[in-house]
TORZALUM-20548 format. One record per residue (C-alpha): residue in one letter; x, y, z. Coordinates in steps of 0.1 Angstrom, whole numbers, plus 2048, in hexadecimal, padded with zeros to 3 digits. Layout:
residues N
+----+-----+-----+-----+
! aa !   x !   y !   z !
+----+-----+-----+-----+
!  A !   X !   Y !   Z !
...
+----+-----+-----+-----+
end
This chain:
residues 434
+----+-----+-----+-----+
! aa !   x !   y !   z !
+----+-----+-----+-----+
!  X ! 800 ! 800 ! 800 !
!  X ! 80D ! 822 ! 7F8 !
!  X ! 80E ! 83F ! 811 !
!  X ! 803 ! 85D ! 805 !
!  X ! 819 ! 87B ! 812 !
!  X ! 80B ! 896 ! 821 !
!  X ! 81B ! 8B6 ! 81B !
!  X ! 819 ! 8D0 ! 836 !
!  X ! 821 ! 8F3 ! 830 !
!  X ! 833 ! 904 ! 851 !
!  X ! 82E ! 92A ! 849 !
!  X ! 82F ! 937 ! 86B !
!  X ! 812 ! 94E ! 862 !
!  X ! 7F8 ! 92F ! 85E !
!  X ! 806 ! 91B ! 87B !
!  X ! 806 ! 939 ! 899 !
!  X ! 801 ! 91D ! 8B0 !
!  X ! 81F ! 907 ! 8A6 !
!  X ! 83B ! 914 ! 8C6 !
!  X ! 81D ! 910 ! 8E3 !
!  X ! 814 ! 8EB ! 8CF !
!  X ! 835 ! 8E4 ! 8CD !
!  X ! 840 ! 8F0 ! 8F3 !
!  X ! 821 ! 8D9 ! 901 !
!  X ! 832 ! 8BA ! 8EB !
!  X ! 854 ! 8C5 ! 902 !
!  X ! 846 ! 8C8 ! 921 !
!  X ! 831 ! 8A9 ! 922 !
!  X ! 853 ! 896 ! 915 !
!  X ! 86A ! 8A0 ! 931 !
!  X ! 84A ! 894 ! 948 !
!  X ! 848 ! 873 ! 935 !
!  X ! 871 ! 870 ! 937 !
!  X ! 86E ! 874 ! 95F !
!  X ! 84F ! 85D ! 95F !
!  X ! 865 ! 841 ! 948 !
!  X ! 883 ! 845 ! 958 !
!  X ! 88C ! 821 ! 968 !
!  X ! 8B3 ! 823 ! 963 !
!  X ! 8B9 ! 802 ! 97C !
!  X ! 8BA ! 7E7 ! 967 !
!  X ! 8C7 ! 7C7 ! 97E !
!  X ! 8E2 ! 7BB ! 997 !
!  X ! 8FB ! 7A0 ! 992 !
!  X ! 901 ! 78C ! 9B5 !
!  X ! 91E ! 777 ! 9BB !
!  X ! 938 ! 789 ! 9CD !
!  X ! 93B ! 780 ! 9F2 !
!  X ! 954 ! 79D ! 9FD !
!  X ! 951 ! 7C5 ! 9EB !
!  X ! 955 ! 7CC ! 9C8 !
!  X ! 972 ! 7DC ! 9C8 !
!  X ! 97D ! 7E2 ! 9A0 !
!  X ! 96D ! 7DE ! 97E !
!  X ! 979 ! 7D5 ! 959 !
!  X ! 96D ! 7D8 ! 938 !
!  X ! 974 ! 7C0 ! 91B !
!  X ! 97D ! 7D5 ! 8FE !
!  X ! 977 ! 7B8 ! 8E9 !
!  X ! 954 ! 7B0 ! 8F5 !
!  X ! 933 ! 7C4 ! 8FC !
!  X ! 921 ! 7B2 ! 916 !
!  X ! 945 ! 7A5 ! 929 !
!  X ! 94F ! 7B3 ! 94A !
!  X ! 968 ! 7A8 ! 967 !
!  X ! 964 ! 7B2 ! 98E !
!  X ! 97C ! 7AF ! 9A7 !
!  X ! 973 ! 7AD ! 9CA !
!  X ! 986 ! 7B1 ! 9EE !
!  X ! 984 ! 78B ! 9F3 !
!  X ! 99D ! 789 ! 9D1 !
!  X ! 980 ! 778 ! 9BD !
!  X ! 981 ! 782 ! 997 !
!  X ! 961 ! 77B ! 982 !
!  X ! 957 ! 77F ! 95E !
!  X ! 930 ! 78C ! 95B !
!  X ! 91C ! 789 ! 93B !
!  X ! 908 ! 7A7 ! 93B !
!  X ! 8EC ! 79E ! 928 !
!  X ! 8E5 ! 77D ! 940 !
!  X ! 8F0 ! 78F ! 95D !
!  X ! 900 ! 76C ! 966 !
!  X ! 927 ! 765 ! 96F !
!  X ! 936 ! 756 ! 951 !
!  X ! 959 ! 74C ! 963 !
!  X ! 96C ! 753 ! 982 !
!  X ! 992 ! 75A ! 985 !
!  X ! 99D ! 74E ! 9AB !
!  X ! 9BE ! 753 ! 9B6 !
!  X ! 9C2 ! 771 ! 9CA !
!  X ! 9C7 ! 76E ! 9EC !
!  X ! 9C0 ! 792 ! 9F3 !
!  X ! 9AA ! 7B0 ! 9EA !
!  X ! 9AA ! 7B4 ! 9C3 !
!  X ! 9B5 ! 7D9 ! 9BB !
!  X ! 9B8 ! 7D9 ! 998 !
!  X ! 9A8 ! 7D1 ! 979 !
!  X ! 9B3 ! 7D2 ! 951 !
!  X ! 9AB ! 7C3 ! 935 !
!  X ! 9C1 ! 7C4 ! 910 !
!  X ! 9B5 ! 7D0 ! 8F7 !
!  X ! 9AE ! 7B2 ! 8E2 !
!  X ! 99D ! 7A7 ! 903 !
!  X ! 9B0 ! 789 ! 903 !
!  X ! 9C4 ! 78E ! 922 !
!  X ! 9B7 ! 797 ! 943 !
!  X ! 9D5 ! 7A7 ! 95F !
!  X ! 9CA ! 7A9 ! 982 !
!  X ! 9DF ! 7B7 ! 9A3 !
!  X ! 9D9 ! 7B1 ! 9C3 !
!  X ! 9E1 ! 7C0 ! 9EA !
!  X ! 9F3 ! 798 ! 9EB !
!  X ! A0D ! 7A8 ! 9D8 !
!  X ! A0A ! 797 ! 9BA !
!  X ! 9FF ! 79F ! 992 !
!  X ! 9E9 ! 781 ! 981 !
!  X ! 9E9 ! 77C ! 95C !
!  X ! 9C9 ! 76B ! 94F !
!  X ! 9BB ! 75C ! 92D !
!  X ! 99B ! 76E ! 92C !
!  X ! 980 ! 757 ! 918 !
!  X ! 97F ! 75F ! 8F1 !
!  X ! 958 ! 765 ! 8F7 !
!  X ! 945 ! 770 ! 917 !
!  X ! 926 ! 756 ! 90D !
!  X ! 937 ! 73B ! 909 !
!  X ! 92E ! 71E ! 922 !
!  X ! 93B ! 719 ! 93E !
!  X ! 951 ! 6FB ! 942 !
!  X ! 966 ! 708 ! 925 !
!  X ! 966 ! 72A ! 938 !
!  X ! 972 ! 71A ! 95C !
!  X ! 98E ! 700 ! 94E !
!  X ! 99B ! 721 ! 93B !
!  X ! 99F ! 733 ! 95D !
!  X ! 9AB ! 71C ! 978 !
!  X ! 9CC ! 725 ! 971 !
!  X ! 9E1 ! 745 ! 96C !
!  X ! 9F3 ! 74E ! 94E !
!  X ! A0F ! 75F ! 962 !
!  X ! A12 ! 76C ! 988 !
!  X ! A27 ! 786 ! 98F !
!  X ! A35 ! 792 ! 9B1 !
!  X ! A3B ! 7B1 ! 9BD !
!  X ! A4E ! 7BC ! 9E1 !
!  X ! A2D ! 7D4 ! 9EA !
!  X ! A06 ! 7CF ! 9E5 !
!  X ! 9FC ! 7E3 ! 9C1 !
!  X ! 9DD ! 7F9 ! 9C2 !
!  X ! 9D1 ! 7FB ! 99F !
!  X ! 9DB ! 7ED ! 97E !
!  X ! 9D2 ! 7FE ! 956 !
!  X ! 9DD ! 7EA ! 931 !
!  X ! 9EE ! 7FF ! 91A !
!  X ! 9D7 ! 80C ! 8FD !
!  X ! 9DF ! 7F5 ! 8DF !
!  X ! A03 ! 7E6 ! 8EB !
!  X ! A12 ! 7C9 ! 903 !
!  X ! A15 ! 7DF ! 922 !
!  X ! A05 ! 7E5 ! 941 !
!  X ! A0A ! 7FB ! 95E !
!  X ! A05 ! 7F5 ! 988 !
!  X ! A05 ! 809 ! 9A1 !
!  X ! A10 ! 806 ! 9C4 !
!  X ! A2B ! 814 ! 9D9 !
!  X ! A38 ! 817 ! 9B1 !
!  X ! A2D ! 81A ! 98E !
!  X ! A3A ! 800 ! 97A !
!  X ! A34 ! 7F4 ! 959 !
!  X ! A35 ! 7D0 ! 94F !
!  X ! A32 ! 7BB ! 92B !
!  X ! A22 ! 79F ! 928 !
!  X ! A3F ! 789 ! 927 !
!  X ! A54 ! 792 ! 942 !
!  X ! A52 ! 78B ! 966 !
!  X ! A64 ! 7A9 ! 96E !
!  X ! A59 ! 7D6 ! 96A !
!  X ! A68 ! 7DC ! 94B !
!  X ! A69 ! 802 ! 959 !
!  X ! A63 ! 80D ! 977 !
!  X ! A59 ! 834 ! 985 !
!  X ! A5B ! 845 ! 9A4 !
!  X ! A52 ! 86A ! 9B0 !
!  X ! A54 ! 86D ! 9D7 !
!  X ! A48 ! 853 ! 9F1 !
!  X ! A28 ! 850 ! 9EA !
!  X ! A12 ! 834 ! 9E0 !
!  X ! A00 ! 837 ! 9BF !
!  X ! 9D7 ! 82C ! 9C3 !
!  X ! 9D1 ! 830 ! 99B !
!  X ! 9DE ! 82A ! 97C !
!  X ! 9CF ! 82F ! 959 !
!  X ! 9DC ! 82E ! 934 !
!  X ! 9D3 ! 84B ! 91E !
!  X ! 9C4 ! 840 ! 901 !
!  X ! 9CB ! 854 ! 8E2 !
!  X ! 9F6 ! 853 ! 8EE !
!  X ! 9FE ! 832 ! 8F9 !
!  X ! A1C ! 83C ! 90B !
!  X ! A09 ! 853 ! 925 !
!  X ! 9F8 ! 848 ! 944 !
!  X ! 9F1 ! 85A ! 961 !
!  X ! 9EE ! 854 ! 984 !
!  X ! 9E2 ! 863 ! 9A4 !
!  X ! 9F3 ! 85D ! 9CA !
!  X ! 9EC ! 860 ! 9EE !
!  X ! A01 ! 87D ! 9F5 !
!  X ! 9E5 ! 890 ! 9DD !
!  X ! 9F7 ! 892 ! 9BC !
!  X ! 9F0 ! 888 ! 998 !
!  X ! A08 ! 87D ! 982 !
!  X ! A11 ! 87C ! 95E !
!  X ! A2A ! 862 ! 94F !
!  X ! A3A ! 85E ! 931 !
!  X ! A4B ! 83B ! 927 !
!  X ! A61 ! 849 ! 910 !
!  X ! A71 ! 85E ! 92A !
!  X ! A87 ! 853 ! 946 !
!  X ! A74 ! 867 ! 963 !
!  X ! A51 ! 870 ! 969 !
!  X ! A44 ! 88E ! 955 !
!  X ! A2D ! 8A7 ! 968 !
!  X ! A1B ! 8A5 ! 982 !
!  X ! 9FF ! 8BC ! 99E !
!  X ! 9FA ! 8B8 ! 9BF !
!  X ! 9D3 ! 8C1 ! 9CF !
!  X ! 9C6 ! 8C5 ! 9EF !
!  X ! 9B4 ! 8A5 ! 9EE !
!  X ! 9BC ! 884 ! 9E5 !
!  X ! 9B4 ! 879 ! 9BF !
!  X ! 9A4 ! 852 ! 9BE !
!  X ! 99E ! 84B ! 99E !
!  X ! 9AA ! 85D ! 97B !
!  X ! 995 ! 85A ! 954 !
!  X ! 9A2 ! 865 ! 938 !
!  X ! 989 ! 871 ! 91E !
!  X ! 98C ! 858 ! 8FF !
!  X ! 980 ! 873 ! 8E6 !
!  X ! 997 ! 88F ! 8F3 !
!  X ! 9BA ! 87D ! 8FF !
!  X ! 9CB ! 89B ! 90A !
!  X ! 9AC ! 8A0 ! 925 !
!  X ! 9A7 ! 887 ! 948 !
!  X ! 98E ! 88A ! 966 !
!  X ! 999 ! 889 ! 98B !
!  X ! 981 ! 875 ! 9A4 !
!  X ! 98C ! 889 ! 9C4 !
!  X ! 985 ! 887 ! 9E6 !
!  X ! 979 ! 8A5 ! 9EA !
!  X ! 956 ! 89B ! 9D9 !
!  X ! 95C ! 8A6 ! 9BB !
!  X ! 96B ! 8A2 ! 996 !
!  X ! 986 ! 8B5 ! 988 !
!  X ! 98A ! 8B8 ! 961 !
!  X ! 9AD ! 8BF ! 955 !
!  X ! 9C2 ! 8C1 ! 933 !
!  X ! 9E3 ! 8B1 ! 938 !
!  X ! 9F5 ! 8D2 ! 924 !
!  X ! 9E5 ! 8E6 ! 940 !
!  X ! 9E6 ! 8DA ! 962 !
!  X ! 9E9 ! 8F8 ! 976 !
!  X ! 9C3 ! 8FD ! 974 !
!  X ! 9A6 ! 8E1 ! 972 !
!  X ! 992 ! 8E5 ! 951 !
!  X ! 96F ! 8E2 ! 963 !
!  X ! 965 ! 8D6 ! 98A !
!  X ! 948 ! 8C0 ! 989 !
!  X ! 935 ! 8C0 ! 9A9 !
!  X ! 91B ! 8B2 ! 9B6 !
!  X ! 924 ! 88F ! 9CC !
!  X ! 922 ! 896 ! 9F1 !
!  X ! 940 ! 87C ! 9FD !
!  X ! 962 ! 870 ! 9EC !
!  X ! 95E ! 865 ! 9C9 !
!  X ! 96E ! 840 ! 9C4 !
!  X ! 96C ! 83B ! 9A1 !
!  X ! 967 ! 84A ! 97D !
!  X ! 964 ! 840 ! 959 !
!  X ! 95F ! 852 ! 939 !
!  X ! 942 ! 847 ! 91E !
!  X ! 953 ! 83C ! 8FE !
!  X ! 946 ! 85D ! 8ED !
!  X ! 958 ! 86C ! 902 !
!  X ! 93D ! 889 ! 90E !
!  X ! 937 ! 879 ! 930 !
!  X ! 941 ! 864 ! 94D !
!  X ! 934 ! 855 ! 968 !
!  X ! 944 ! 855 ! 98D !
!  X ! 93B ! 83F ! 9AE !
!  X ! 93E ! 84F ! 9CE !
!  X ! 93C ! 844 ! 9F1 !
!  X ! 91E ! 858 ! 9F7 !
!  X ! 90C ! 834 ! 9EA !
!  X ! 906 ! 84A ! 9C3 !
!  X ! 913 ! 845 ! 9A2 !
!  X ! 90D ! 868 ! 98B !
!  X ! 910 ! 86E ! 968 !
!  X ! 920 ! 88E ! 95D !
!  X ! 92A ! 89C ! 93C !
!  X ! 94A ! 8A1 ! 939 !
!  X ! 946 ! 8CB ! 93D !
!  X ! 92C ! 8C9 ! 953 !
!  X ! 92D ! 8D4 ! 972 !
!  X ! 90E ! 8C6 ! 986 !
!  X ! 907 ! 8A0 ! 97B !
!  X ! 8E8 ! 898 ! 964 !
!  X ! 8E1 ! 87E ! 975 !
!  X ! 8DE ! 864 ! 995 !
!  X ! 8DD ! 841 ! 99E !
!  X ! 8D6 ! 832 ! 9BD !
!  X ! 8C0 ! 813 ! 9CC !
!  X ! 8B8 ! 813 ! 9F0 !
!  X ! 8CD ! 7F1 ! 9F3 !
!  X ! 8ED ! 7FD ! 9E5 !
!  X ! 909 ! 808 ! 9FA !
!  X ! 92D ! 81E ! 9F3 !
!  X ! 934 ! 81A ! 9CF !
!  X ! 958 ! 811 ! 9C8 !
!  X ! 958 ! 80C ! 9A1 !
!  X ! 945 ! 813 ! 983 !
!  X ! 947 ! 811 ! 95E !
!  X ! 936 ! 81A ! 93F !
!  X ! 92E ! 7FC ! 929 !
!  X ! 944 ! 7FD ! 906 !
!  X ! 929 ! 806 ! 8F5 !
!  X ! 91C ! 822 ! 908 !
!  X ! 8F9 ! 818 ! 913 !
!  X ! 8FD ! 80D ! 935 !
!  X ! 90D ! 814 ! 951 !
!  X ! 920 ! 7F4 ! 970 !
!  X ! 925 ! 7FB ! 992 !
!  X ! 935 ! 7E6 ! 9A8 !
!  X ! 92C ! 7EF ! 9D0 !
!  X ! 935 ! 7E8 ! 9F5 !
!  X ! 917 ! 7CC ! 9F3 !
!  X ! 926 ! 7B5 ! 9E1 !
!  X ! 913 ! 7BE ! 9C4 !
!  X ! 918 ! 7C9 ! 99C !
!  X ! 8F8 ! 7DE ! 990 !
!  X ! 8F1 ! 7E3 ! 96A !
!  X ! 8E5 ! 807 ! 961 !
!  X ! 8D3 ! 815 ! 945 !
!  X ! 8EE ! 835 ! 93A !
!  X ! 8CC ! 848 ! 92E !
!  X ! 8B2 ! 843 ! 94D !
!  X ! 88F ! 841 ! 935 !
!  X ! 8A1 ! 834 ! 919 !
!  X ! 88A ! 818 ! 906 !
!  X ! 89A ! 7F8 ! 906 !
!  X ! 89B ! 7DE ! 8EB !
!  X ! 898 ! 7E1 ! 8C1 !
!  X ! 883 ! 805 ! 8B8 !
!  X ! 875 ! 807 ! 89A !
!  X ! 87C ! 829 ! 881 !
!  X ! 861 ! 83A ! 88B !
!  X ! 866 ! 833 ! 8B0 !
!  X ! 888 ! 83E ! 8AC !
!  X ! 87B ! 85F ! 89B !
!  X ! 864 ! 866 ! 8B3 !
!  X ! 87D ! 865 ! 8D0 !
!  X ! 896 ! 877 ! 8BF !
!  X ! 877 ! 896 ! 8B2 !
!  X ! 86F ! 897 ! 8DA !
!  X ! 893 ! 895 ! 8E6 !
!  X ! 89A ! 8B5 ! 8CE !
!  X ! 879 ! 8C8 ! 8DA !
!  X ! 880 ! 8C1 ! 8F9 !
!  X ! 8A6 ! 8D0 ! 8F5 !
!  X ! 898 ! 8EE ! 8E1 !
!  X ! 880 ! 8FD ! 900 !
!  X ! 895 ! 8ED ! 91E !
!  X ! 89E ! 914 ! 926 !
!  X ! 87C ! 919 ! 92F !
!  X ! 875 ! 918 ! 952 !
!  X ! 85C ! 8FE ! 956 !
!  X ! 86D ! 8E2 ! 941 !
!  X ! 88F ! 8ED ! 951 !
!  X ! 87E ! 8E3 ! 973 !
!  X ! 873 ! 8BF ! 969 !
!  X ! 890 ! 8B6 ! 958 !
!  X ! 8AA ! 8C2 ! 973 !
!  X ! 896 ! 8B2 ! 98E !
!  X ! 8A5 ! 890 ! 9A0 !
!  X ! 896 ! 880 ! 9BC !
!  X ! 8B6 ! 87D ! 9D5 !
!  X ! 8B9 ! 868 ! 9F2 !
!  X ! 8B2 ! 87B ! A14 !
!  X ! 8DA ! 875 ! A1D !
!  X ! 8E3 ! 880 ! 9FE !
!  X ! 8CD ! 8A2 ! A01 !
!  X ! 8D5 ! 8AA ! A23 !
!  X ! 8FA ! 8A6 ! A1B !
!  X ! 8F7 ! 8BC ! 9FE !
!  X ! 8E8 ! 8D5 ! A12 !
!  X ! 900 ! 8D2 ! A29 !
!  X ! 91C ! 8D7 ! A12 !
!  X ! 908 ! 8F9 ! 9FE !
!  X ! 906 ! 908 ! A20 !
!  X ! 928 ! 903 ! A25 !
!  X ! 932 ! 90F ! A06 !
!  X ! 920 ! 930 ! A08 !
!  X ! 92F ! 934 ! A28 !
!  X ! 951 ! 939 ! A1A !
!  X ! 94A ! 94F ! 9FF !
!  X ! 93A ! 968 ! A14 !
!  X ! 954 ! 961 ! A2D !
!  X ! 96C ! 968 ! A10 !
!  X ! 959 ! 986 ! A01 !
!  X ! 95E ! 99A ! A24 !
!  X ! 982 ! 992 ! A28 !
!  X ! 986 ! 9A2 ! A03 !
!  X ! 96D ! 9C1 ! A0A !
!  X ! 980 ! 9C8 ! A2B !
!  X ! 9A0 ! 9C5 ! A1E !
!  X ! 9BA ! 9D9 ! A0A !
!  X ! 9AD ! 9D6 ! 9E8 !
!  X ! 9C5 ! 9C2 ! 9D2 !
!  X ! 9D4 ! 9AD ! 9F0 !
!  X ! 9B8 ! 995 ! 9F1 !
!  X ! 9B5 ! 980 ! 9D1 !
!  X ! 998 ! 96B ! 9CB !
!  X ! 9A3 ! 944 ! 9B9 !
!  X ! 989 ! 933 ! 9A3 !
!  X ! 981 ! 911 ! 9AF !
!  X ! 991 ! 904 ! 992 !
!  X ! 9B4 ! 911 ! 9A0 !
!  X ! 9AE ! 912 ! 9C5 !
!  X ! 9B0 ! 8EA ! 9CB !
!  X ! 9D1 ! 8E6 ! 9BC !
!  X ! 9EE ! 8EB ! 9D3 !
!  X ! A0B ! 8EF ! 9BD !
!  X ! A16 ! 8E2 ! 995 !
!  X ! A39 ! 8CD ! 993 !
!  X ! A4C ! 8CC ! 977 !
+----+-----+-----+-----+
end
C-alpha cells in the first residue's frame, strides 16, 4: 500500500500557535522522562567480601571482571548477569584490575604482594567447564617486596604499569620491572595509561600529588601536589591530553596535562570522598562512586552532575565503569555486590523501530530547545536524593557560604590590593613541580 504524503506548509503566519503546541510537547516529555526513568537494571551476587576493583574487556561487550578484598576474581556476562568463570589465587585483597587490549590477558595485583597473569576466556558465553579448566591456573606470578595498589595495560602494547611504594612497569614476558620510577616516599594508590600516547600514564599518591610519566624518559615528568588526597585518575579517550581527578575533598578536578597549574573545570556535587571514576567511550562524560553510597554522572565540563544513582541497599561505592559501548553503567560496592545501570535513566530498552527512534529523538530536541524556560528547567534538574545525602549537602552549601562572606569581609576591610581572591580551580592546588 502506498502512503500518500502530506505536505504541510510552516509559514509562521498560518501556524501562530506552533511555539505554545510545541512547548506543551516539551514539557509533557521532560514529565514523561521523570515518570520512565528506572535507571536500576539488576545486581550480580557472588562476592562474599567488598568489591574492591572493576575491569572491562576491550575485546568484548557484555564481559567484565571484579575483584574483591577476599582476593576472589570473577568474569560476569552482563547480559545473564551470571558469573561466567572465577580466577582464585590471591591470598589478599585484590587492588588492581586490567585487561589487554586484545582482551586476551587479564593482570591482577594484590596487597599479598604478588602480580597474577591470567588467560582470560576467548568469549565471555562460553560454558562453563571450558571457562573454569582455563582458569585454575596462572599464566605467570610475579612477586614484588611491598603490596601494589592499583594496576593499568598499556594502550595497544606488551606493557603494564603497578603501583605501590613504586611505579613499575613490567612486559609480559619478564618476571622482573623492566623500568622502575620513583618521586619521594610516598606510595602511589592509582595508576592509568593514557590512551591516545601510549607512553604516558599517570598516577596519584598519598602525600596528595599527581604524577605524570614518560617511558621514554629516565625520571618522572611533571607533577602537582593538592590539599587532598587524589584516589582514582581517567583520562578522557576522545581528548588525551585531558584527565579527571577523584579527590577526597568530594569533588572532581578536570585538568590538561600542558596546564597543570590550574584544573580545567571542578565538578561538584558528592558530599563524601569520591573512590572511583571512568570516562564514557565518547568521551563527554564520566561517572564516579563515592563513599557517600552514590554513583553520579557528569559531563565532562559540567560542573553539577546530571544525574544520581542509589538503592536503599547499596553501601560505599568503591568502583565503577561505563560499559564499552556506552549504555550502561557497573558499580561494584561495600555489599558485596556489582549493579548494572542504565547510562540514560528513561532510556527504552530493547530493538526501536524508525519511527520510535524519530519520535524520541523530535522530543529529545524539543525538549533541549525550551529547557531555558523556567518550568521545564525545574522538572528536568530535579533528583529525588536520599535524606543523608540532602542534609550533607546542605551542610556543606552552608559551609561554603560561610567562607565566602567570611572571605568577602577580610577583603573589604583590608588594604585593597593585599588580599587576592583564588578561583577554586587554583586554590586546591598547593604547588606545581617540574
Amino acid at each position: 500500500m502506498r502512503v500518500k504524503r502530506v505536505f504541510r506548509n510552516y509559514d509562521p503566519n498560518l501556524r501562530k500557535q506552533e511555539k505554545a503546541v510545541e512547548y506543551v510537547r516539551a514539557l509533557n516529555a521532560a514529565k514523561l522522562e521523570k515518570i520512565f526513568a528506572r535507571p536500576f537494571i539488576g545486581a550480580m551476587d557472588g562476592h562474599i567480601d567488598a568489591v574492591s576493583c572493576l575491569a572491562k574487556n576491550p575485546n568484548h561487550l557484555k564481559g567484565i571482571f571484579s575483584g574483591s578484598m577476599d582476593g576472589d576474581i570473577r568474569l560476569w556476562d552482563l547480559a545473564t548477569r551470571q558469573t561466567v568463570c572465577q580466577f582464585p589465587g590471591h591470598q589478599g585483597p585484590v587492588r588492581g584490575l586490567t585487561a589487554s587490549t586484545d582482551g586476551r590477558i587479564l593482570v591482577s595485583c594484590g596487597t599479598d604482594c604478588t602480580v597474577r597473569l591470567w588467560n582470560a576466556p576467548v568469549d565471555a558465553t562460553m560454558g562453563s567447564d571450558d571457562a573454569s579448566n582455563m582458569s585454575k591456573e596462572p599464566l605467570a606470578i610475579y612477586t614484588g617486596k611491598n603490596a601494589f595498589g592499583a594496576v593499568d595495560h598499556q594502550w595497544d602494547g606488551d606493557l603494564f604499569a603497578t603501583a605501590g611504594t613504586q611505579v613499575d612497569i613490567w612486559d609480559h614476558n619478564r618476571s622482573q620491572p623492566v623500568i622502575t620510577f620513583e618521586w619521594g616516599n610516598a606510595t602511589s594508590i592509582s595508576v592509568r595509561f593514557n590512551p591516545g600516547e601510549p607512553n604516558i600514564l599517570a598516577t596519584s599518591a598519598s602525600d596528595r600529588s599527581i604524577t605524570i610519566y614518560d617511558l621514554r624518559m629516565s625520571s618522572p615528568a611533571r607533577k602537582i601536589i593538592m590539599r587532598t588526597k587524589t584516589n582514582s585518575i581517567a583520562w578522557n579517550p576522545m581528548e588525551p591530553m585531558n584527565f579527571t581527578a577523584a579527590n577526597e575533598d568530594c569533588n572532581c578536578y578536570s585538568y590538561d596535562a600542558r596546564k597543570l597549574n590550574e584544573a580545567k573545570c571542578v565538578h561538584i556535587d558528592h558530599v563524601s570522598a569520591v573512590m572511583d571514576i571512568d570516562y564514557s567511550p565518547t568521551g563527554r562524560e564520566f561517572v564516579s562512586g563515592s563513599y557517600d553510597r552514590s554513583v553520579r554522572i557528569f559531563h565532562f565540563n559540567g560542573g553539577h552532575s546530571r544525574e544520581i544513582y542509589h538503592t536503599k541497599r547499596m553501601q560505599r561505592v568503591f568502583c565503577v565503569k561505563f560499559s564499552c559501548d556506552g549504555s550502561y553503567i557497573i558499580s561494584g560496592s561495600d555489599d558485596t555486590n556489582l549493579r548494572l545501570w542504565k547510562a540514560k535513566a528513561s532510556e527504552q530498552l530493547g530493538v526501536l523501530l524508525p519511527r520510535e527512534r524519530r519520535n524520541h529523538e523530535y522530543l529529545e530536541a524539543v525538549k533541549n530547545r525550551y529547557k531555558h524556560l523556567p518550568e521545564i528547567k525545574r522538572i528536568v534538574r530535579h533528583r529525588h536524593l536520599p535524606k543523608p545525602i540532602y542534609k550533607a549537602a546542605a551542610l556543606r552549601r552552608t559551609m561554603t557560604e560561610a567562607e565566602r562572606r567570611k572571605e568577602e569581609r577580610r577583603k573589604a576591610h583590608s588594604e585593597p590590593g593585599t588580599v587576592q581572591t583564588e578561583p577554586l580551580r587554583k586554590r586546591r592546588i598547593i604547588k606545581e613541580v617540574e
